[in-house]
DSSP file (Angstrom, degrees, kcal/mol; ACC not computed):
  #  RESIDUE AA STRUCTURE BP1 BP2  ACC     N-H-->O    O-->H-N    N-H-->O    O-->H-N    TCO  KAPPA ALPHA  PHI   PSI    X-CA   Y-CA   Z-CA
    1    1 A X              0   0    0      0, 0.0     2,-0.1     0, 0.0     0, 0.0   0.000 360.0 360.0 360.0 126.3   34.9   14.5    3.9
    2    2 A X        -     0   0    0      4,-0.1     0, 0.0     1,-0.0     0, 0.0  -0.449 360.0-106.9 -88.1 151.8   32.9   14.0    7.0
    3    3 A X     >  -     0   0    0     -2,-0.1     4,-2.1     9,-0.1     3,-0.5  -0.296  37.0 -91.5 -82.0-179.3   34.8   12.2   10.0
    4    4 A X  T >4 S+     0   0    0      1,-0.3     3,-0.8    31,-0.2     4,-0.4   0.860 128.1  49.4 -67.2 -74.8   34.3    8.5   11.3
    5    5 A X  G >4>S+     0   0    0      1,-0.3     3,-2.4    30,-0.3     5,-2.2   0.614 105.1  51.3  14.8 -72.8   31.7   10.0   13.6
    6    6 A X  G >45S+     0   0    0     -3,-0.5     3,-2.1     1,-0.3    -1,-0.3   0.927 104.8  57.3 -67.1 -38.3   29.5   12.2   11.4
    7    7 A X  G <<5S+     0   0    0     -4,-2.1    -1,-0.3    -3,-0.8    -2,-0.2   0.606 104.8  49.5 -71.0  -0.8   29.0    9.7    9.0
    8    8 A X  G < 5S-     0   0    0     -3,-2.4    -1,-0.3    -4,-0.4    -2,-0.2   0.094 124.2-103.1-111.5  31.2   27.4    7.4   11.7
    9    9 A X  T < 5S+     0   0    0     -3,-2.1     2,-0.2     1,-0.3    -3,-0.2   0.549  88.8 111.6  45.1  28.0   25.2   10.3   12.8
   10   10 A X  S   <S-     0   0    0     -5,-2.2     2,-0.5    21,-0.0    -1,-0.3  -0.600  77.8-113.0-124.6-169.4   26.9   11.3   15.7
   11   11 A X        -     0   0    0     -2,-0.2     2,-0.2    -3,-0.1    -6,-0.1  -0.942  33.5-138.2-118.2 137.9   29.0   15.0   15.9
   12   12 A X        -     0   0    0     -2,-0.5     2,-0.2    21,-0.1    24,-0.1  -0.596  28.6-154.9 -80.1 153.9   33.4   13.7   16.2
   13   13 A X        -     0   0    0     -2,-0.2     2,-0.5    24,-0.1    23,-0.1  -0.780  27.6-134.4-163.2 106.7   35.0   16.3   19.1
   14   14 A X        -     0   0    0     -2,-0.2     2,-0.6    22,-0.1    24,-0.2  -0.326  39.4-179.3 -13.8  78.8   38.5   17.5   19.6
   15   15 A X  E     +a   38   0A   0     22,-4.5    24,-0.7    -2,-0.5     2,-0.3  -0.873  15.0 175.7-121.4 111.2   38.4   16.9   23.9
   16   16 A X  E     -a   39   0A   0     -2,-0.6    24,-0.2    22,-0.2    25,-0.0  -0.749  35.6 -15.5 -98.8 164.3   41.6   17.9   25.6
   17   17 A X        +     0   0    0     22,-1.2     2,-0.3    -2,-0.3    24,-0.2   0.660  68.8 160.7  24.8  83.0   43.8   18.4   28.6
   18   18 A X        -     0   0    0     22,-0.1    24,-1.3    -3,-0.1    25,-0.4  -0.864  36.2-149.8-126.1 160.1   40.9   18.3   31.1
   19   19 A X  S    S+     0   0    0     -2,-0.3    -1,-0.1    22,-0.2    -2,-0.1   0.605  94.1  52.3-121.8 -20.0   41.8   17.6   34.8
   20   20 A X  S    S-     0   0    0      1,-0.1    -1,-0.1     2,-0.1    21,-0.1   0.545 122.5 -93.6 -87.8   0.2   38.3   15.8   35.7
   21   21 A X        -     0   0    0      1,-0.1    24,-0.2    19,-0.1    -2,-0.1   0.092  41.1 -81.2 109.7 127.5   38.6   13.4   32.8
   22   22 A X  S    S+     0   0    0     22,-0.4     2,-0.4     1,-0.2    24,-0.2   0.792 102.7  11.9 -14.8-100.9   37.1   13.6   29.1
   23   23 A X  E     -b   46   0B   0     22,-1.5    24,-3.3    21,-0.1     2,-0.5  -0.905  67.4-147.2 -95.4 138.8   33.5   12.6   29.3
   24   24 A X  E     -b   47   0B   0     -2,-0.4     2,-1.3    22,-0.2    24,-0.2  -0.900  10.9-157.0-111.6 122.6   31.7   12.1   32.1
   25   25 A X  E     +b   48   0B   0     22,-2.2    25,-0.7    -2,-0.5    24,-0.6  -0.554  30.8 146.8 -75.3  85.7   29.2    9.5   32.1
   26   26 A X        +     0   0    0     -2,-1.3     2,-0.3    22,-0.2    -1,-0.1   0.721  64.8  54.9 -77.1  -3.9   26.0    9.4   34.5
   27   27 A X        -     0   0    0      2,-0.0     2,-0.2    21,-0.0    23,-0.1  -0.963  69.3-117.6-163.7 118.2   23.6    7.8   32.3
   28   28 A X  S    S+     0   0    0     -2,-0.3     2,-0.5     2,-0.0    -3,-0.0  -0.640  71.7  24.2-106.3  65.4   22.8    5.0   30.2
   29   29 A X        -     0   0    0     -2,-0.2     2,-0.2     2,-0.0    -2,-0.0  -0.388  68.8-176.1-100.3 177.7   22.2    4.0   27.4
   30   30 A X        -     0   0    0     -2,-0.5    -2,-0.0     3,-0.0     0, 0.0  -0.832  29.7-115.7-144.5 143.3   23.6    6.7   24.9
   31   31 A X  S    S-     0   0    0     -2,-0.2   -21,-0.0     2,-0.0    -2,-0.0   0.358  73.4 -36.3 -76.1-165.5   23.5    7.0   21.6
   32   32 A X        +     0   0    0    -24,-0.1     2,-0.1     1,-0.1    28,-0.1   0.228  52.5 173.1 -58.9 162.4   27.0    6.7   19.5
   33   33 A X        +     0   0    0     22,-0.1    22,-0.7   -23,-0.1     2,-0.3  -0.542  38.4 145.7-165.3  70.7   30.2    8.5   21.6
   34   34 A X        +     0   0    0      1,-0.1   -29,-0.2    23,-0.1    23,-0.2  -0.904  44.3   3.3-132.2 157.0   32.9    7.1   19.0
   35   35 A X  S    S+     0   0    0     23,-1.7     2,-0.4    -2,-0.3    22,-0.3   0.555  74.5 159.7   6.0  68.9   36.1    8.0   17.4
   36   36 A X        -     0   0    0     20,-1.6    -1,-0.2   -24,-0.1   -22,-0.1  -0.908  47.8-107.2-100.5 123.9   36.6   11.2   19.2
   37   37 A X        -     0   0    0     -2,-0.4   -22,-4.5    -3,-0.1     2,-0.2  -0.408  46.7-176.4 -64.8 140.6   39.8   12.7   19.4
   38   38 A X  E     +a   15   0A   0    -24,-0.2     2,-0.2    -2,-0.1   -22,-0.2  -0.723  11.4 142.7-147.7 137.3   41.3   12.4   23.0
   39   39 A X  E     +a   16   0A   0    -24,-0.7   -22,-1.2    -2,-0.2   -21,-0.1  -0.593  55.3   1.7-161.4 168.0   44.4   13.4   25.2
   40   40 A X        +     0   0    0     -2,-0.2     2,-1.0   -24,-0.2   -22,-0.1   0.709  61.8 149.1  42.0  44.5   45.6   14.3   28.1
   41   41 A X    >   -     0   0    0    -24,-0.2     3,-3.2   -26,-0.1   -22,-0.2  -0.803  46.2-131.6-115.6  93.4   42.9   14.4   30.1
   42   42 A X  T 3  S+     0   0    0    -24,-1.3   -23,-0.2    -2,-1.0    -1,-0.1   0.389  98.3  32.4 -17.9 -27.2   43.9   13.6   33.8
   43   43 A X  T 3  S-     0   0    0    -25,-0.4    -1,-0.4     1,-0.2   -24,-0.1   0.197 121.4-103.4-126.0  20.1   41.2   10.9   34.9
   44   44 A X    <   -     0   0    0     -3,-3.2   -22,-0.4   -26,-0.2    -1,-0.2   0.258  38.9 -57.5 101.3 157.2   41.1    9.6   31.6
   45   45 A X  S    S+     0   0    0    -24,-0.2   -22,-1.5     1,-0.2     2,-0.5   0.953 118.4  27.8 -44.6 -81.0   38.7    9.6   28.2
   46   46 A X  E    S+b   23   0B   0    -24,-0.2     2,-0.3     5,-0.1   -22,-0.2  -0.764  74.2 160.2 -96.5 124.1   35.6    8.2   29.8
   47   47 A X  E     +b   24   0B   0    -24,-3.3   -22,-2.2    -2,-0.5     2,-0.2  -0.923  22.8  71.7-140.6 159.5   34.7    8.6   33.4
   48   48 A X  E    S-b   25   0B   0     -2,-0.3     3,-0.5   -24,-0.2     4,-0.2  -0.745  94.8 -49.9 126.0-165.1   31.7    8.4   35.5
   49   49 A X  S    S+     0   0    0    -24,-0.6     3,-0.2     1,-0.3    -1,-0.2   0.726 143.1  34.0 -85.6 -14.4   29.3    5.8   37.0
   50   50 A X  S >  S+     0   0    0    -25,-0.7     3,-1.9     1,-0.1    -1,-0.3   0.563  86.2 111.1-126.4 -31.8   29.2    4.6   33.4
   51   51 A X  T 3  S+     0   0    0     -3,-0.5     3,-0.5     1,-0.3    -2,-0.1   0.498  72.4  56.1 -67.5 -17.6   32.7    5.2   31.7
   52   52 A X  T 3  S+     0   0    0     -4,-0.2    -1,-0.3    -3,-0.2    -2,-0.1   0.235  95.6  60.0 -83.0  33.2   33.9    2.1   31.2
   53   53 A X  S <  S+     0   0    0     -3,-1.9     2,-0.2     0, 0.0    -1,-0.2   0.201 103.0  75.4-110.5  19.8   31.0    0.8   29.1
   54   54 A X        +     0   0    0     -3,-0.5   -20,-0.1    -4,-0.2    -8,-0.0  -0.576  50.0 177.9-104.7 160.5   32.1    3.9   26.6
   55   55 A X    >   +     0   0    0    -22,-0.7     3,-1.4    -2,-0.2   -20,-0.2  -0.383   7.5 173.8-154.6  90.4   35.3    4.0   24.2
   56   56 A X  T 3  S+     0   0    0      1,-0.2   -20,-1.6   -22,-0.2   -19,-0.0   0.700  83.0  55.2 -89.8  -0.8   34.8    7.3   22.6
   57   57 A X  T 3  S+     0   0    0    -22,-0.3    -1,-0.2   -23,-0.2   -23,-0.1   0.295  96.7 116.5 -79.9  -1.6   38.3    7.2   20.6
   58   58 A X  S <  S-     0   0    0     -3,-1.4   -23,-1.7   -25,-0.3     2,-0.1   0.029  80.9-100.3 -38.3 136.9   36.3    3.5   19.5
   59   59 A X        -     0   0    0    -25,-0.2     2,-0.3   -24,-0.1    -1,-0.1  -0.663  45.8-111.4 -60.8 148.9   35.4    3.1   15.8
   60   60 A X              0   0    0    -26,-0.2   -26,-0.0    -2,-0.1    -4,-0.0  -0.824 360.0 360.0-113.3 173.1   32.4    3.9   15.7
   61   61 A X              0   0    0     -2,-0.3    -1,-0.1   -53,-0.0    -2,-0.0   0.510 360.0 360.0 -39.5 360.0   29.4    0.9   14.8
């Protein structure tokens, strides 16, 4: 059964316990970044100039 992710053509990813923060954005637009499993990651799921226009634990569209 493919996860929320694969079925919208984007790859789902397992991102943990990172001390700069999940993903880091620099760059805009980009194509889906959704309902990726997420914790503990010190600065938060999405960072960068960009990360709060992200939700990658988001359904995705």
């Amino acid at each position: 059964m493919p996860t929320p992710s694969a079925a919208a053509g984007a790859a789902s990813a397992y991102i943990t316990d990172n001390a700069g923060g999940g993903i880091t954005f620099t760059r805009t637009p980009q194509g889906p970044v959704c309902s990726d499993t997420m914790s503990g990651n010190t600065d938060g799921d999405a960072v960068g100039a960009y990360g709060g226009s992200y939700d990658p634990t988001g359904v995705c569209p």
